[in-house]
C-alpha positions as CSV (number, residue, x, y, z in Angstrom):
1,X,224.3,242.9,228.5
2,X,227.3,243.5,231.1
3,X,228.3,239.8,231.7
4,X,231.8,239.2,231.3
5,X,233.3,235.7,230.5
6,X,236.0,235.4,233.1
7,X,238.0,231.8,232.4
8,X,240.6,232.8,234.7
9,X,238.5,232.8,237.7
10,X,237.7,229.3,237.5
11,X,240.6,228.0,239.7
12,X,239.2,230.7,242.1
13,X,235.8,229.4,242.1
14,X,236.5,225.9,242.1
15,X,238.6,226.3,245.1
16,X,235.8,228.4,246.5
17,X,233.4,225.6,246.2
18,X,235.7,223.2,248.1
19,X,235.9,225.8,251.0
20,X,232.2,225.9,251.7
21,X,232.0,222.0,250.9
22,X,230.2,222.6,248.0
23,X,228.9,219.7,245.0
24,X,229.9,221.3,241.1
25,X,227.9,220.1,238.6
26,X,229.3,219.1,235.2
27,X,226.8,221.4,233.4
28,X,225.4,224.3,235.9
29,X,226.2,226.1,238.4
30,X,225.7,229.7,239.9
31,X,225.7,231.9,242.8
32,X,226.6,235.1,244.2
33,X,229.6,237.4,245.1
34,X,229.4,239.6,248.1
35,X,231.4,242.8,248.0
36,X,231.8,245.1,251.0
37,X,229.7,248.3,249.6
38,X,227.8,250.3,252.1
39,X,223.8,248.1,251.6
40,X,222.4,251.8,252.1
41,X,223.5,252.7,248.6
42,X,221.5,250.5,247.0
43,X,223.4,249.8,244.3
44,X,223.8,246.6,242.2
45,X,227.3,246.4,244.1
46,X,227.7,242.7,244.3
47,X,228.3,240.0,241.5
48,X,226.1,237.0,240.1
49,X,228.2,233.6,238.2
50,X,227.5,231.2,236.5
51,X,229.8,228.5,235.6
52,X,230.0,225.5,233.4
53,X,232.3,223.0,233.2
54,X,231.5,220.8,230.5
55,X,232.2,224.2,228.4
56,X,234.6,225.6,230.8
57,X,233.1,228.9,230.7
58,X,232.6,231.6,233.8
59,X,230.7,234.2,233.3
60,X,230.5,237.0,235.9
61,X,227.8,239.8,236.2
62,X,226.7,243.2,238.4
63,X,224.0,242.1,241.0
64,X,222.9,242.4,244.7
65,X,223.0,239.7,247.1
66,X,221.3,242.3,249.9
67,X,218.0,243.8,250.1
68,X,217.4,247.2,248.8
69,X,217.8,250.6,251.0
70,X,214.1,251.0,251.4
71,X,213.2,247.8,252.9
72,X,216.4,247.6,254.9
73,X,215.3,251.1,256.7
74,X,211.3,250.1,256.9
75,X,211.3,246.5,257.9
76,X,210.1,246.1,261.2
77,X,211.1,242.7,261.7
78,X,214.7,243.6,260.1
79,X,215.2,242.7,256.3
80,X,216.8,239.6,255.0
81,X,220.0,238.3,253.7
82,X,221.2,235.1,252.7
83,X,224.0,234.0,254.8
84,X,226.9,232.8,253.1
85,X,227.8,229.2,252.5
86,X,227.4,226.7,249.8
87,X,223.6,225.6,249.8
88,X,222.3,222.1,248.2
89,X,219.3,221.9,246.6
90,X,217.9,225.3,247.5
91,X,216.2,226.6,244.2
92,X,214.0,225.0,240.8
93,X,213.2,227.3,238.5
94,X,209.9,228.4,238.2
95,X,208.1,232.2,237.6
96,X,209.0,234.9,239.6
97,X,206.0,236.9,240.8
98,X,203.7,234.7,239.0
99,X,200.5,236.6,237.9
100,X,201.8,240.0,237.7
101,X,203.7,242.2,235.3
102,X,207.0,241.0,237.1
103,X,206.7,237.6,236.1
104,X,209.5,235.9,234.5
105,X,211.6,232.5,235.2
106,X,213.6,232.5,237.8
107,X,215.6,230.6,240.1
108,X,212.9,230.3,243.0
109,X,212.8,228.5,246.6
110,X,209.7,226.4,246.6
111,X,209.4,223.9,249.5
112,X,206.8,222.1,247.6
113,X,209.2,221.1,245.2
114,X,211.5,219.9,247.7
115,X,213.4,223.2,248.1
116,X,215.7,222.9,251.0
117,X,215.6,226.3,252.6
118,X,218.6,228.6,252.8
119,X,219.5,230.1,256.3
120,X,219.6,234.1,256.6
121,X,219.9,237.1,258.7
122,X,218.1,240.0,259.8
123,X,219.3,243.3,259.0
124,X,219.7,246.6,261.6
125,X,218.7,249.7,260.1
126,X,222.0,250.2,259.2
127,X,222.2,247.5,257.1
128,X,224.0,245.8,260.0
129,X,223.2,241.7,261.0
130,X,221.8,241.3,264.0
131,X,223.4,238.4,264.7
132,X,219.9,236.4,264.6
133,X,219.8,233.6,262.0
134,X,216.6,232.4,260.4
135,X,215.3,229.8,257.7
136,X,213.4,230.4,254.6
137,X,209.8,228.1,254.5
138,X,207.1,230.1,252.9
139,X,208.1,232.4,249.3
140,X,211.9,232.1,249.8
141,X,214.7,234.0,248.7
142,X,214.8,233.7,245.1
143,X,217.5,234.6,242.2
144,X,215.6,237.0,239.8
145,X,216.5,240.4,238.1
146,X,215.0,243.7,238.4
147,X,212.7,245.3,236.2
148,X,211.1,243.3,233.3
149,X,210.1,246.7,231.8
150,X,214.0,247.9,231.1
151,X,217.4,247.7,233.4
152,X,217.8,249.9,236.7
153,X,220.4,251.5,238.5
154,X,219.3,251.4,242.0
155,X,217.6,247.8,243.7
156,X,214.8,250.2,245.6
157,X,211.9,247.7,245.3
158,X,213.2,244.5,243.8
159,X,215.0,243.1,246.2
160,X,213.9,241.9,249.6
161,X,217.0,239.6,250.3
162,X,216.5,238.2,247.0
163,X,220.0,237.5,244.4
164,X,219.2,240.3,241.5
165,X,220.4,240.9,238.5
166,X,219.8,244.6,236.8
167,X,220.2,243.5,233.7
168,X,217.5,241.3,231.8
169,X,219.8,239.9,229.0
170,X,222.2,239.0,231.5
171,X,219.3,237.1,233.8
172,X,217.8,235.4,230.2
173,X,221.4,233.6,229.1
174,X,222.0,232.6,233.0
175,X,218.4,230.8,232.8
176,X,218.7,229.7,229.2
177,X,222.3,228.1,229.7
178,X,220.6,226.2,233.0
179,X,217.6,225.2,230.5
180,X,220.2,224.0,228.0
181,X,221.6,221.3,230.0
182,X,220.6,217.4,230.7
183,X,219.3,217.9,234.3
184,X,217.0,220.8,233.5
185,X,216.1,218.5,229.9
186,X,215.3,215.6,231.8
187,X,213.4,217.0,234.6
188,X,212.5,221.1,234.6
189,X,211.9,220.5,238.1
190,X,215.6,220.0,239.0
191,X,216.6,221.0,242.2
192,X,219.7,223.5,241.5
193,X,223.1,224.3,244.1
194,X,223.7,227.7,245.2
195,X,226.9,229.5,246.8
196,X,227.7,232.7,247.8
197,X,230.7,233.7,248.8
198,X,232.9,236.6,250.0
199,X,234.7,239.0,247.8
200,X,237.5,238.6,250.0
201,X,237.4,234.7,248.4
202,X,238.0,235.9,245.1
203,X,240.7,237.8,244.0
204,X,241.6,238.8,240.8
205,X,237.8,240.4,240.0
């Protein structure tokens, strides 16, 4: 596991949320960090939170918010990321690549559950946006982690614009501490908030 409880960030994400006009729940919430690492390294560079009030815990954890190298040089149409903002509504968890040997819960965008979608960009070949922005309405751009198999150093397949964590113990307490609380007990259909912000938004990490 290489989640860290961070208390003394919660002032920092609070004030994040008000920012981007954002909604905290009393029990949940999560999102992503953005740091300004080369995409082309392919590294879980970036940050995943989660935060709950009602226990006044933060925990923070290695992620990517950005596709991986491979699909960032090869996709024709230009590979995805999420823009950054606060987004209502956007995920419910459900399984992850449902029927294969990656399947596991997940925080997923389903517009038959009443997913609103979440705006991104394309990516240059560089890793560069385009400047082009574009809604999610088929699969989505889901919050999963990488490998069910064992943890990875480098995102190479497992992330098409997707939020993903390397680390699978990390990814199982975010999901169980969303499972654990009254929204998710009274309806595991819940439609759950999503931010990411900047790095540049958070100092002290």
């Amino acid at each position: 596991m290489r989640a860290v409880r961070r208390d003394d960030l919660i002032p920092v994400i609070e004030t994040a949320y008000k920012n981007h006009g954002g909604v905290i729940e009393s029990e949940f919430n999560h999102g992503g960090i953005r740091t300004k690492t080369d995409s082309l390294l392919d590294g879980f560079n970036d940050y995943r939170f989660w935060y709950r009030p009602i226990t006044h815990e933060l925990w923070i954890a290695p992620a990517t918010t950005r596709p991986g190298a491979d699909c960032i040089k090869t996709k024709t149409e230009g590979a995805a990321q999420i823009q950054l903002g606060f987004w209502s509504k956007s995920h419910v968890i459900d399984i992850h690549c449902a029927g294969t040997t990656m399947a596991h819960d997940a925080f997923c965008q389903r517009p038959e559950a009443g997913c609103i979608p979440l705006i991104y960009d394309r990516l240059d070949k560089t890793g560069t946006p385009t400047g082009k922005s574009y809604s999610t309405n088929e699969a989505g751009l889901n919050v999963h982690r990488a490998s069910v198999q064992s943890d990875v150093e480098h995102i190479g397949p497992y992330s098409e614009g997707c939020q993903v964590d390397d680390d699978h113990e990390d990814h199982e307490q975010e999901i169980a501490a969303a499972k654990a609380s009254s929204m998710y007990q009274a309806n595991p259909k819940y439609l759950w908030n999503y931010l990411l912000i900047s790095v540049d938004e958070v100092t002290g990490i």
